[in-house]
ZADO-1210 file (C-alpha; in nm, 4 decimals, padded with zeros to 6 digits):
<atoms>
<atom x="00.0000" y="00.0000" z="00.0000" code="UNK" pos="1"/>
<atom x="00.1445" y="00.3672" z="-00.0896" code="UNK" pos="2"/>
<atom x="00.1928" y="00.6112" z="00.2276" code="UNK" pos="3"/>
<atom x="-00.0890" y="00.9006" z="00.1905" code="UNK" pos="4"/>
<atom x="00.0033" y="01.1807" z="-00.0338" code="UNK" pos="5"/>
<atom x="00.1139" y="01.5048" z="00.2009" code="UNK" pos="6"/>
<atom x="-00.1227" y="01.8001" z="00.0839" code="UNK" pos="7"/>
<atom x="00.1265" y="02.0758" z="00.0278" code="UNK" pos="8"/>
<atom x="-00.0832" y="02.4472" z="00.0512" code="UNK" pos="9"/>
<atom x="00.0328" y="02.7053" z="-00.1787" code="UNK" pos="10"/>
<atom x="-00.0858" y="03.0237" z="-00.3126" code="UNK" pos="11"/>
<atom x="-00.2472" y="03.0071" z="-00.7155" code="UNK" pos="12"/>
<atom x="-00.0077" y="03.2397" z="-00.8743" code="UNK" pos="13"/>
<atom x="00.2837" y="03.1383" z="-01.1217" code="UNK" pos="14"/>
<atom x="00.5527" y="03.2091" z="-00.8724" code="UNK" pos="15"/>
<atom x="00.3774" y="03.0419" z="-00.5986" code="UNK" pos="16"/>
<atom x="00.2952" y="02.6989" z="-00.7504" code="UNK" pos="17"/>
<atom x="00.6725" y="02.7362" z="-00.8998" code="UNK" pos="18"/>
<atom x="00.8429" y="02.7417" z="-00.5589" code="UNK" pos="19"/>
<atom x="00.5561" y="02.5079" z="-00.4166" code="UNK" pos="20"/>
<atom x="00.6507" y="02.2378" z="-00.6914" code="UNK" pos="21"/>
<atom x="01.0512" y="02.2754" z="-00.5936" code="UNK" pos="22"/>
<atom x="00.9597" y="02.2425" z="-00.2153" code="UNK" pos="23"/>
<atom x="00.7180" y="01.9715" z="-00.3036" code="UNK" pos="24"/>
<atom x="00.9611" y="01.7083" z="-00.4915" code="UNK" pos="25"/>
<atom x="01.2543" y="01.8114" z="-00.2092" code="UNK" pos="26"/>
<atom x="00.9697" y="01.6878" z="00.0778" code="UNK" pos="27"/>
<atom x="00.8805" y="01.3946" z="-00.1394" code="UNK" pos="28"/>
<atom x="01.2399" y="01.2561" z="-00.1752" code="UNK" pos="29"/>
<atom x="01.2888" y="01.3328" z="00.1738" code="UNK" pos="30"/>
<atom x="00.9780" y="01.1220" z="00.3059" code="UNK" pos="31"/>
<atom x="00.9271" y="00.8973" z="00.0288" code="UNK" pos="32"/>
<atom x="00.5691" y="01.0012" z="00.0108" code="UNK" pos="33"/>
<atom x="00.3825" y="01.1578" z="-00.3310" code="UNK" pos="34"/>
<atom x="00.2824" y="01.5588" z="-00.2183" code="UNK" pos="35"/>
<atom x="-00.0047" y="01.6879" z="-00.3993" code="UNK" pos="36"/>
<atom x="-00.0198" y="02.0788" z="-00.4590" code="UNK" pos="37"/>
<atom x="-00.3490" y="02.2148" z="-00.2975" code="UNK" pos="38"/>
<atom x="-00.4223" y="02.5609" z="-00.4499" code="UNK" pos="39"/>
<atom x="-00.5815" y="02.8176" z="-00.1773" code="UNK" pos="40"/>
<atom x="-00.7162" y="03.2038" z="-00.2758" code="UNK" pos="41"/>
<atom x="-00.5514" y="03.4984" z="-00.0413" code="UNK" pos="42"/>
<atom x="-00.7385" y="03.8169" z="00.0067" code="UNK" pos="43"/>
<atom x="-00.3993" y="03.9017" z="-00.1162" code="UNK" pos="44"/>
<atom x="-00.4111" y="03.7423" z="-00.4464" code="UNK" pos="45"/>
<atom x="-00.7931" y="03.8763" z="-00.5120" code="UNK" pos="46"/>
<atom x="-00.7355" y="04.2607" z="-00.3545" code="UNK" pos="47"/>
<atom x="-00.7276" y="04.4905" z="-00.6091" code="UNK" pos="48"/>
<atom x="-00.5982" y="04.7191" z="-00.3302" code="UNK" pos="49"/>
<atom x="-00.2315" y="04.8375" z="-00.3407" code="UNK" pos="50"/>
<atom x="-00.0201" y="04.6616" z="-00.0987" code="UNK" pos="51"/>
<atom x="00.0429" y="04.9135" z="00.1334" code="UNK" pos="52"/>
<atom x="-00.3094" y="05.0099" z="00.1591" code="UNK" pos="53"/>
<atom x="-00.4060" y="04.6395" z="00.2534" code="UNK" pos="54"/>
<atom x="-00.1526" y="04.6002" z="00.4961" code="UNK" pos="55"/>
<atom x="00.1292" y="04.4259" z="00.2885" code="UNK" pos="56"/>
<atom x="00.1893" y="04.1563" z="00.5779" code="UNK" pos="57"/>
<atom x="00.0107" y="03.8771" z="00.6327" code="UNK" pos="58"/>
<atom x="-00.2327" y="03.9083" z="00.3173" code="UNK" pos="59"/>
<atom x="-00.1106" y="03.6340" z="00.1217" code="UNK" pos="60"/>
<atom x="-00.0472" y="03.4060" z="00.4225" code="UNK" pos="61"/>
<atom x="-00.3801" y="03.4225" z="00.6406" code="UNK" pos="62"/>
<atom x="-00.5637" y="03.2003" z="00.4398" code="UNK" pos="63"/>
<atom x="-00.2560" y="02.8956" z="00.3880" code="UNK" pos="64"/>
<atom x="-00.2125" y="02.9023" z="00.7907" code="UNK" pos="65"/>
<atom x="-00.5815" y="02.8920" z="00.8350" code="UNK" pos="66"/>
<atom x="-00.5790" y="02.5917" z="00.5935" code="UNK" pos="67"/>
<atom x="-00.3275" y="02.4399" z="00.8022" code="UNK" pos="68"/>
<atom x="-00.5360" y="02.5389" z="01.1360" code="UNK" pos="69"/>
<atom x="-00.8406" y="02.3621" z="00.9839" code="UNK" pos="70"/>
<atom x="-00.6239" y="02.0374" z="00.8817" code="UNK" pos="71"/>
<atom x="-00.6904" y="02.1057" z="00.4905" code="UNK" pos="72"/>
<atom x="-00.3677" y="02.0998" z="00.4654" code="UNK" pos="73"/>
<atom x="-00.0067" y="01.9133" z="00.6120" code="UNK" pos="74"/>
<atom x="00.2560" y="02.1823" z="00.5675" code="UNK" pos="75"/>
<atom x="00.2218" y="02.5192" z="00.3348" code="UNK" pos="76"/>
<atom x="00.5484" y="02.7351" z="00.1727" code="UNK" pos="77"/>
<atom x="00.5611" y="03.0932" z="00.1813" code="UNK" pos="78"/>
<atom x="00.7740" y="03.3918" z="00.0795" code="UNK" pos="79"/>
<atom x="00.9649" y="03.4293" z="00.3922" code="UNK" pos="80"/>
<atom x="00.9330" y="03.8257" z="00.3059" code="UNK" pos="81"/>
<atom x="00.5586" y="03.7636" z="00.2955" code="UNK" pos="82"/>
<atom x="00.5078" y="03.6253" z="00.6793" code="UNK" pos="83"/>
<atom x="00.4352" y="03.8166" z="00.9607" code="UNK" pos="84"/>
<atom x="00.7488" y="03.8572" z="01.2071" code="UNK" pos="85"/>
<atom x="00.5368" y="03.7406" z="01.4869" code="UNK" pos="86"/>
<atom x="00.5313" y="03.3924" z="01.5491" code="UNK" pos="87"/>
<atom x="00.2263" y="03.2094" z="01.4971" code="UNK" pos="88"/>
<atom x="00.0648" y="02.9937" z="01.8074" code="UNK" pos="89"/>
<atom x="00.0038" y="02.6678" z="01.6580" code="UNK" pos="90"/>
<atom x="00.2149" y="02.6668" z="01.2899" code="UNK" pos="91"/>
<atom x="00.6260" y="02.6343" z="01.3282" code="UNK" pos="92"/>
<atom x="00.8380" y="02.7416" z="01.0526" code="UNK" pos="93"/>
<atom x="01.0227" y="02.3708" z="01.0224" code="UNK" pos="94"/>
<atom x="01.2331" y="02.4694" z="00.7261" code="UNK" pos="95"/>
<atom x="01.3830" y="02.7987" z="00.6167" code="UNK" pos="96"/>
<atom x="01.5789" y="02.6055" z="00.2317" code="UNK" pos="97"/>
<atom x="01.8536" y="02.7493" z="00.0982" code="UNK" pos="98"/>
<atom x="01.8311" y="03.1292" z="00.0065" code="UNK" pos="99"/>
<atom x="01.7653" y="03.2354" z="-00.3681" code="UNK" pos="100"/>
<atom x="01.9383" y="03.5306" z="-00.5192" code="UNK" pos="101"/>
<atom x="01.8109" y="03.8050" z="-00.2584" code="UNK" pos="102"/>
<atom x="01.8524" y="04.0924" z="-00.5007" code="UNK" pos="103"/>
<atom x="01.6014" y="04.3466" z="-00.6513" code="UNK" pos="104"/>
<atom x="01.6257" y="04.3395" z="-01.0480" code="UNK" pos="105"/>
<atom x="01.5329" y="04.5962" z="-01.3066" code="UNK" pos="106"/>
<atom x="01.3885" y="04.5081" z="-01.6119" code="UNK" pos="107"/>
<atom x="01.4106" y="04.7559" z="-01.8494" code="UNK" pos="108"/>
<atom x="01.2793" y="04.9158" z="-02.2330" code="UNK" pos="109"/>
<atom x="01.5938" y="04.8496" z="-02.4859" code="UNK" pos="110"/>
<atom x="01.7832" y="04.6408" z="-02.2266" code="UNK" pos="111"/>
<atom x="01.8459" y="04.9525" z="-02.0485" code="UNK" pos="112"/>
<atom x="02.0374" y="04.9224" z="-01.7057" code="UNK" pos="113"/>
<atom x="01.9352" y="05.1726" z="-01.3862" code="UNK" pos="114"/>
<atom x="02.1395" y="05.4196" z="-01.5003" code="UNK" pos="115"/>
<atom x="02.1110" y="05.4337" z="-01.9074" code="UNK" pos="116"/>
<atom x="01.7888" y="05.5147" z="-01.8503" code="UNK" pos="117"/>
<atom x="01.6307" y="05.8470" z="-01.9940" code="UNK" pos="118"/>
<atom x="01.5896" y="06.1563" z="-01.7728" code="UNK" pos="119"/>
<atom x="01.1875" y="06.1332" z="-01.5979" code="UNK" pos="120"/>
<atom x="01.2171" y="05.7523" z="-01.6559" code="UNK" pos="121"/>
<atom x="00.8660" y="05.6109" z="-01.5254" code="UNK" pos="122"/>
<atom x="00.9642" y="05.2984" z="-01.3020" code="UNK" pos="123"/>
<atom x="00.7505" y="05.0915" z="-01.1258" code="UNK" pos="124"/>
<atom x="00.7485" y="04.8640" z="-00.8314" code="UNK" pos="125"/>
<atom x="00.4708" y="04.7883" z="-00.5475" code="UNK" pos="126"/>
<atom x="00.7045" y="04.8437" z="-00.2490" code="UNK" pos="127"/>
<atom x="00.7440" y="05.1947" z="-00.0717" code="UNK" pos="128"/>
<atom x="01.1318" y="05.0336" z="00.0215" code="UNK" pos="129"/>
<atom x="01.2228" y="05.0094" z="-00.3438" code="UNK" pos="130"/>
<atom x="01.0977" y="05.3479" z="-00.4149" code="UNK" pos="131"/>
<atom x="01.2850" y="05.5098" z="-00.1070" code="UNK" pos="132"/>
<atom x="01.6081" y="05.3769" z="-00.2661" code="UNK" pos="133"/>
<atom x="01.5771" y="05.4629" z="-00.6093" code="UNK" pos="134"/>
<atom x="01.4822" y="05.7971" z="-00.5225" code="UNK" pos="135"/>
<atom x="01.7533" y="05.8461" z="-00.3007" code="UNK" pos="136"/>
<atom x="02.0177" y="05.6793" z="-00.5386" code="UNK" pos="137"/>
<atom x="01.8709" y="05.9130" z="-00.8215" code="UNK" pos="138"/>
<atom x="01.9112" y="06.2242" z="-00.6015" code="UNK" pos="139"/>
<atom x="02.2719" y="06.1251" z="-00.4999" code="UNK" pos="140"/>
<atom x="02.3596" y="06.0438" z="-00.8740" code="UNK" pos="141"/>
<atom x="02.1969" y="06.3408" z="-01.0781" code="UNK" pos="142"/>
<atom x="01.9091" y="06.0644" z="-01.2231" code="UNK" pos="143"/>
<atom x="01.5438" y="06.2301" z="-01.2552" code="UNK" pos="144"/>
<atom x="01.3156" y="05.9441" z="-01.2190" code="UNK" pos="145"/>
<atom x="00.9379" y="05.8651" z="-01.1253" code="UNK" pos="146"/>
<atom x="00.8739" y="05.5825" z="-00.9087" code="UNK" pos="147"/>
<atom x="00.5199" y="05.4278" z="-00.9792" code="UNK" pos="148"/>
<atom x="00.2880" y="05.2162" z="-00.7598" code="UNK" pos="149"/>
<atom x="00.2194" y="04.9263" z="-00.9472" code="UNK" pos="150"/>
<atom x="00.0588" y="04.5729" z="-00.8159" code="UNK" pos="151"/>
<atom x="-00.0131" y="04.2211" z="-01.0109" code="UNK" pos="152"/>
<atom x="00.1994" y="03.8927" z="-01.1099" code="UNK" pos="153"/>
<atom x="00.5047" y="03.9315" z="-01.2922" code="UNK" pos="154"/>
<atom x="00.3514" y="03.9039" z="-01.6611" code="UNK" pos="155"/>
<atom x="00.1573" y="04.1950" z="-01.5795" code="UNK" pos="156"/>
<atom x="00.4058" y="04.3668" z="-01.4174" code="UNK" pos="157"/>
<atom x="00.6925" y="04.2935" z="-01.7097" code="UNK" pos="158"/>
<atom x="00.3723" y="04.4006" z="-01.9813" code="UNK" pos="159"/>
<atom x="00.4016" y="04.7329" z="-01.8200" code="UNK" pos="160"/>
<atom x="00.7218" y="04.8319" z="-01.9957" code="UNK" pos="161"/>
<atom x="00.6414" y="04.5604" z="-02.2862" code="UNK" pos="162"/>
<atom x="00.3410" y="04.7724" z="-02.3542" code="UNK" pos="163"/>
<atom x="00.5456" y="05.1145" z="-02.3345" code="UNK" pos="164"/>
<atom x="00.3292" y="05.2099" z="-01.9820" code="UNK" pos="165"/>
<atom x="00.6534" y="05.2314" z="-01.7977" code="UNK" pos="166"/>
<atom x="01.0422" y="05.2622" z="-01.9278" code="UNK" pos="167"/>
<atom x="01.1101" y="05.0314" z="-01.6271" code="UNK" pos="168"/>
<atom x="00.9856" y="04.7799" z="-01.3548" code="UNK" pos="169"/>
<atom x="01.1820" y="04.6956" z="-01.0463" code="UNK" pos="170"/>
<atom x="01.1191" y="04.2944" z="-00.9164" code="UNK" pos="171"/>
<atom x="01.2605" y="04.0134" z="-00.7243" code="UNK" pos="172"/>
<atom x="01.5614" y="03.8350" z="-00.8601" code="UNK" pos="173"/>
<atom x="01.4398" y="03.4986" z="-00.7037" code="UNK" pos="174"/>
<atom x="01.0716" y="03.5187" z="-00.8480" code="UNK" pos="175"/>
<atom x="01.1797" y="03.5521" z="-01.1924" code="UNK" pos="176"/>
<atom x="01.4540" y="03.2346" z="-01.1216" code="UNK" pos="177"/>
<atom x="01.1727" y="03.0510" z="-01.0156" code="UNK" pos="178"/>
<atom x="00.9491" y="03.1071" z="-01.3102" code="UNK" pos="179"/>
<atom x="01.2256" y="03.0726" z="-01.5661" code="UNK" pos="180"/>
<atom x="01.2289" y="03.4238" z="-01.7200" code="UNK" pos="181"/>
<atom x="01.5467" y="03.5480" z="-01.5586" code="UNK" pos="182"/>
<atom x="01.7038" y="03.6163" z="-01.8923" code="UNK" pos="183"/>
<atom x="01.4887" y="03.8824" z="-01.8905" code="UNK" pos="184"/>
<atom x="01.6245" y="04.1093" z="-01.6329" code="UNK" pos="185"/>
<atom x="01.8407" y="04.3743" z="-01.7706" code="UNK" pos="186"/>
<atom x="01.9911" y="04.5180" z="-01.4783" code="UNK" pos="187"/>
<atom x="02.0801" y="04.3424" z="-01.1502" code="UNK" pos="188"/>
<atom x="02.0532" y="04.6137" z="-00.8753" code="UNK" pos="189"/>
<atom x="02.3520" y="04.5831" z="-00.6099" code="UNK" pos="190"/>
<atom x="02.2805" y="04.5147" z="-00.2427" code="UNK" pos="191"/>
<atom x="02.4622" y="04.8776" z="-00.1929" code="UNK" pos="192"/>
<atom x="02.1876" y="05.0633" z="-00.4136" code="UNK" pos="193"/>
<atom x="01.9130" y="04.8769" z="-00.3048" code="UNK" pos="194"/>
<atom x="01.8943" y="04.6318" z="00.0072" code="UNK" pos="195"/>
<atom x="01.6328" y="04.4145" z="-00.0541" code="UNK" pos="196"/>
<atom x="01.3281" y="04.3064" z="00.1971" code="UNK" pos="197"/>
<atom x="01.3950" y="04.1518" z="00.5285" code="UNK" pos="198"/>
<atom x="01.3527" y="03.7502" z="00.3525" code="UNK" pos="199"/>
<atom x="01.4038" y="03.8453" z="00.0322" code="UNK" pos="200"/>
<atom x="01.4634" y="03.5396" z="-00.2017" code="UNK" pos="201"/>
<atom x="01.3896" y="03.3018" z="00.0953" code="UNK" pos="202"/>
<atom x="01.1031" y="02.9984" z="00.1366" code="UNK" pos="203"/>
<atom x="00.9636" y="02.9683" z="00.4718" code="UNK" pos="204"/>
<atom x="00.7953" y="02.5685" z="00.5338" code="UNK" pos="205"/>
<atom x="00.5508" y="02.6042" z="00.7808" code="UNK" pos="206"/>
<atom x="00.3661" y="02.2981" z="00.9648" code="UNK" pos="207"/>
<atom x="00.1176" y="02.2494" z="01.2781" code="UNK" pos="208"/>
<atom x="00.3216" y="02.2702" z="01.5780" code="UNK" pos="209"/>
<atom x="00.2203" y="01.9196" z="01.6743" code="UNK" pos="210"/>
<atom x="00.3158" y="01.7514" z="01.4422" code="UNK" pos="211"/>
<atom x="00.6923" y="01.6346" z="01.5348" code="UNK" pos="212"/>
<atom x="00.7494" y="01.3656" z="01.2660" code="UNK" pos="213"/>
<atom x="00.6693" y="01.6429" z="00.9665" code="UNK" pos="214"/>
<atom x="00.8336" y="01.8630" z="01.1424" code="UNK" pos="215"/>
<atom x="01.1634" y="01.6369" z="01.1741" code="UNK" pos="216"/>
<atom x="01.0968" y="01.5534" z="00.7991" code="UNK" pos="217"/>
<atom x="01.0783" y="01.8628" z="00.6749" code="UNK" pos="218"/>
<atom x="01.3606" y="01.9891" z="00.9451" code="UNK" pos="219"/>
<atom x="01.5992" y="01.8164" z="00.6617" code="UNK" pos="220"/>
<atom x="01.5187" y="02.0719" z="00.4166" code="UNK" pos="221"/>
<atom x="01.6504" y="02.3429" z="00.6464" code="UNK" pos="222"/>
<atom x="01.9696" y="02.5628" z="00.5739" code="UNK" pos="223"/>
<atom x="02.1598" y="02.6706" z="00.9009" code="UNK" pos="224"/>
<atom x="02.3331" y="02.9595" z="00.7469" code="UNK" pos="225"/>
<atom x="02.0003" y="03.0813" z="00.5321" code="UNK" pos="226"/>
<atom x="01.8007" y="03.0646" z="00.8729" code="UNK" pos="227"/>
<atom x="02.0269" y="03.2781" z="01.1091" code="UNK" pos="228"/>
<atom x="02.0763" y="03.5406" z="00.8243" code="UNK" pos="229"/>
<atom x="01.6880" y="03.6035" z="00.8068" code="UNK" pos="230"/>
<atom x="01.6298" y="03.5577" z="01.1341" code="UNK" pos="231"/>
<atom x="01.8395" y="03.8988" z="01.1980" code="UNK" pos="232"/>
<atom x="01.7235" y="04.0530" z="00.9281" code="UNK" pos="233"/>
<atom x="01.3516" y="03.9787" z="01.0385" code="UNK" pos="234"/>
<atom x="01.4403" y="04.0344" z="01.4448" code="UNK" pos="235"/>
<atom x="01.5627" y="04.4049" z="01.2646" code="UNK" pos="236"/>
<atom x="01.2188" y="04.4540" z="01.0974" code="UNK" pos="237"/>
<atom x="01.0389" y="04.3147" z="01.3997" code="UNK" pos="238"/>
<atom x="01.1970" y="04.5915" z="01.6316" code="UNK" pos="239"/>
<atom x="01.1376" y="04.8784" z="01.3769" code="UNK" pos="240"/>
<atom x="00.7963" y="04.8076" z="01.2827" code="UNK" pos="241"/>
<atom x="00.7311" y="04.8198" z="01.6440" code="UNK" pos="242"/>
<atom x="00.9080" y="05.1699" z="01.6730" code="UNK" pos="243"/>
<atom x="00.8060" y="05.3135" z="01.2859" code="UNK" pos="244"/>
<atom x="00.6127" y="05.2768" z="00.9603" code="UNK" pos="245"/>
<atom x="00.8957" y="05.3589" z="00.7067" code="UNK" pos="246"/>
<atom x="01.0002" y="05.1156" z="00.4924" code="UNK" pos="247"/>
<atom x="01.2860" y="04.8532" z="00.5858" code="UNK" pos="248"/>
<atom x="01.5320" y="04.6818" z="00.3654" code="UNK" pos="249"/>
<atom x="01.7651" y="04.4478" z="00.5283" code="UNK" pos="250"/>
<atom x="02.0242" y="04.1658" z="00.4159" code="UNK" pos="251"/>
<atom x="02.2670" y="03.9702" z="00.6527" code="UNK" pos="252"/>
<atom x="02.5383" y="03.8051" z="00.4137" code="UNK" pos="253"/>
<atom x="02.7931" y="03.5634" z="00.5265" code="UNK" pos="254"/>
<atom x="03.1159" y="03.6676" z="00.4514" code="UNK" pos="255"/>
<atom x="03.3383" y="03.3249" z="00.3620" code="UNK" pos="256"/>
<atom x="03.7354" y="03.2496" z="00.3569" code="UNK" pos="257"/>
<atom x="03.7047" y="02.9857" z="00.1706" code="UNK" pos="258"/>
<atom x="03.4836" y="02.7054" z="00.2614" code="UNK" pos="259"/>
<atom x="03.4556" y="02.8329" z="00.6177" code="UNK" pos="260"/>
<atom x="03.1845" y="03.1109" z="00.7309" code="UNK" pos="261"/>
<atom x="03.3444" y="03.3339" z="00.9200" code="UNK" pos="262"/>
<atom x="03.1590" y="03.6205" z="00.9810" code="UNK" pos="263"/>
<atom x="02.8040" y="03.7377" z="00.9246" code="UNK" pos="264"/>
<atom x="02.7856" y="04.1337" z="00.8300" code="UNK" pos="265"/>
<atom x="02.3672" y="04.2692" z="00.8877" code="UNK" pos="266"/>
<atom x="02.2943" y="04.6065" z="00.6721" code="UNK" pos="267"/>
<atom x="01.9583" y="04.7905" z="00.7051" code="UNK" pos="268"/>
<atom x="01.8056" y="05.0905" z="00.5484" code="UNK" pos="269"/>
<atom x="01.4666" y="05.2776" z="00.6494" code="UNK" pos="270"/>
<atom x="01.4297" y="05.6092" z="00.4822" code="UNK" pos="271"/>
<atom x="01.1339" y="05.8440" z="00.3277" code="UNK" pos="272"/>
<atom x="00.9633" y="05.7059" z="-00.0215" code="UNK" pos="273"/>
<atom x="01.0852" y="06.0586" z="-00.1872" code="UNK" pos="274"/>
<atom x="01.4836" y="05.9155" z="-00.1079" code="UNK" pos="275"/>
<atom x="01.5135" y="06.2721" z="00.0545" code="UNK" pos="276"/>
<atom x="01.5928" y="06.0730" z="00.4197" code="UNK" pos="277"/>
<atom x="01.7512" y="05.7796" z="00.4566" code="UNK" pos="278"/>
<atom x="01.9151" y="05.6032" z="00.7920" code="UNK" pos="279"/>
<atom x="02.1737" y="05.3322" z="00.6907" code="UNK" pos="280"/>
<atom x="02.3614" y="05.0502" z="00.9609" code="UNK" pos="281"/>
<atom x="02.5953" y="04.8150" z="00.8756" code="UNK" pos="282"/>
<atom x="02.7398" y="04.6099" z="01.1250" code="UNK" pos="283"/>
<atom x="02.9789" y="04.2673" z="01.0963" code="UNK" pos="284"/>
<atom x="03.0864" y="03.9784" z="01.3184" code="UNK" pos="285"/>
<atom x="03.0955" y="03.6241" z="01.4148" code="UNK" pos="286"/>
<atom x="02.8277" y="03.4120" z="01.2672" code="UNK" pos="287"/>
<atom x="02.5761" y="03.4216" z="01.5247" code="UNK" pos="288"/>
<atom x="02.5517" y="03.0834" z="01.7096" code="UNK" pos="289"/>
<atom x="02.1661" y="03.0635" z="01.8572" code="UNK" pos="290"/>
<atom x="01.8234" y="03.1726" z="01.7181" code="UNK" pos="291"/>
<atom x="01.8673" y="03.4000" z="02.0728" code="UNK" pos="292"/>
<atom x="02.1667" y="03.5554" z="01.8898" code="UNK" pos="293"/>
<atom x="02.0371" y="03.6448" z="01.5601" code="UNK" pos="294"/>
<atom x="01.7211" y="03.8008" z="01.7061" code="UNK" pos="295"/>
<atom x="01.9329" y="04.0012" z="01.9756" code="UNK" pos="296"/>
<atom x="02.1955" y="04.1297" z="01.6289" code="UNK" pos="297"/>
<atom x="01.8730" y="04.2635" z="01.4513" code="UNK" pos="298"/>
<atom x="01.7193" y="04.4165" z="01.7870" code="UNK" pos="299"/>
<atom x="02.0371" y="04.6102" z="01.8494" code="UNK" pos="300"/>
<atom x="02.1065" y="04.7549" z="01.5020" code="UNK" pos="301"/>
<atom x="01.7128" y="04.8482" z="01.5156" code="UNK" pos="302"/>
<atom x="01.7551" y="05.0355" z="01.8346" code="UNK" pos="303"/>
<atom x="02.0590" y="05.2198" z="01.7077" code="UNK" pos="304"/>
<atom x="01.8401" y="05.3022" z="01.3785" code="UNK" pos="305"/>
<atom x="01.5849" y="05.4481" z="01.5851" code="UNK" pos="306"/>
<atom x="01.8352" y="05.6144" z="01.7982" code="UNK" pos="307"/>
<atom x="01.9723" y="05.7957" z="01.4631" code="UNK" pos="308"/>
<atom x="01.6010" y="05.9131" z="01.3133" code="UNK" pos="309"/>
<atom x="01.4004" y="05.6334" z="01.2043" code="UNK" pos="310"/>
<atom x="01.1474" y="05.6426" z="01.3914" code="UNK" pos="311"/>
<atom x="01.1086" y="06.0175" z="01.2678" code="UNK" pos="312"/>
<atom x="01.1108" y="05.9305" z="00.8960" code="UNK" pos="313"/>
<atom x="00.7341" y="05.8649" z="00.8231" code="UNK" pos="314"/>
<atom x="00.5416" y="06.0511" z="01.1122" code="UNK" pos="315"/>
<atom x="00.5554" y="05.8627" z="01.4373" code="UNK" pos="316"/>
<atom x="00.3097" y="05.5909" z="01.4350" code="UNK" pos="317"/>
<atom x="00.0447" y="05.6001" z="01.7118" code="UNK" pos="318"/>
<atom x="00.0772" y="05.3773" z="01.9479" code="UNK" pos="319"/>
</atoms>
């Protein structure tokens, strides 16, 4: 008799079934056990809201963990930069895989990079973050650019410059990887123009909390060094969201001699959508050894953030 297939929840769009289906046939060679994709609606995916407006996190995940609540599902994958940085009673994150290119990507009219392109260039991206940095990187550089709100999947995104709408649109590196169209980015932004979401390019596996043999299962999927670097970089959104609304970008990258990780080195941003204000950190040391560790490396760069005028940058938020 086969084992039971293990109902994997995912999200309907391209890029979600895409990274599903990888996470699916890793589980299934792990296990030995078929998974079967089972497609679930977000009020994310059917909003025709901007993201900011609706709240940006939690909107695509609320339905999957519900799912998984309800025991329609066995485990669900998410954009890590897509889940709340509280944790859930009930789900556990058993698997954080192996980090995707993290960086922001432009994708351009004429195969134009960030800079070649024409004075009042029209670029779009849904994320305030994005915008703060472009702006800011145009002001420092002499660029005169328009950042434009723009929401949808990345066909309709990429048909907004196809079509002529907008001479740019800035996305994810690791979406397009996933859904094969990579070849189509004609600029790759570095982490020192823009830092990228807290997550960025990272899968979160998330299962009931009692379930300890899926969780040990899917435990095998995990990547150490992928894990602590968002955990900081998630511990430093945690503590700014609490303190202000701006918009954070964060990357920890492990710097290696060699084959050996020696250090880890956290960088975070928060600044005003216009670029006009922007507070910066970087900070780099040993590879933090705990979960306790990571958390306490974003914390502290987030205090000193807020120390230097973040919490100024978008009108204090009322507590």
């Amino acid at each position: 008799m086969t084992e039971k297939a293990l109902r994997l929840g995912t999200r309907r769009s391209k890029l979600a079934m895409a990274q599903s289906g990888q996470v699916a046939d890793a589980v299934s060679q792990v296990t030995g056990r078929p998974v079967e994709l089972v497609e679930i609606t977000t009020y994310g995916d059917t909003s025709r809201e901007h993201l900011a407006q609706i709240g940006g996190t939690g909107v695509f995940v609320a339905a999957l963990r519900d799912a998984l609540l309800r025991g329609e599902v066995d485990f669900a994958v998410h954009s890590l930069k897509d889940l709340p940085t509280a944790q859930h009673e009930g789900l556990v994150v058993a698997a954080v895989p192996v980090r995707e290119d993290p960086r922001d990507v432009v994708v351009a009219r004429d195969a134009r990079k960030l800079t070649d392109l024409p004075r009042g260039a029209r670029i779009g991206t849904g994320a305030p973050r994005r915008m703060a940095q472009l702006n800011a990187y145009a002001r420092t550089h002499g660029m005169e650019i328009e950042t434009v709100p723009i929401r949808g999947n990345v066909d309709t995104r990429i048909g907004y410059v196809r079509s002529g709408e907008l001479d740019a649109v800035v996305l994810a590196a690791a979406g397009l990887n996933r859904v094969g169209r990579i070849d189509e980015v004609t600029d790759f932004l570095s982490v020192d123009t823009v830092l990228p979401a807290p997550g960025q390019g990272a899968l979160a596996v998330e299962c009931p909390a009692d379930n300890a043999e899926l969780i040990a299962a899917l435990a095998e999927l995990d990547d150490p060094f992928t894990r602590v670097a968002v955990t900081a970089e998630r511990s430093l959104l945690a503590a700014l969201e609490a303190g202000c609304s701006a918009p954070v970008g964060a990357l920890a990258d492990l710097l290696a001699d060699g084959q050996t990780v020696k250090e880890m080195r956290l960088r975070g941003v928060v600044g005003t959508t216009d670029g006009s204000t922007l507070v910066q950190l970087s900070t780099t040391g040993p590879v933090p050894q705990t979960h306790e560790a990571a958390m306490a490396l974003g914390r502290d760069m987030a205090t000193e953030m807020l120390a230097q005028g973040a919490a100024g940058l978008m009108g204090e938020r009322a507590q």
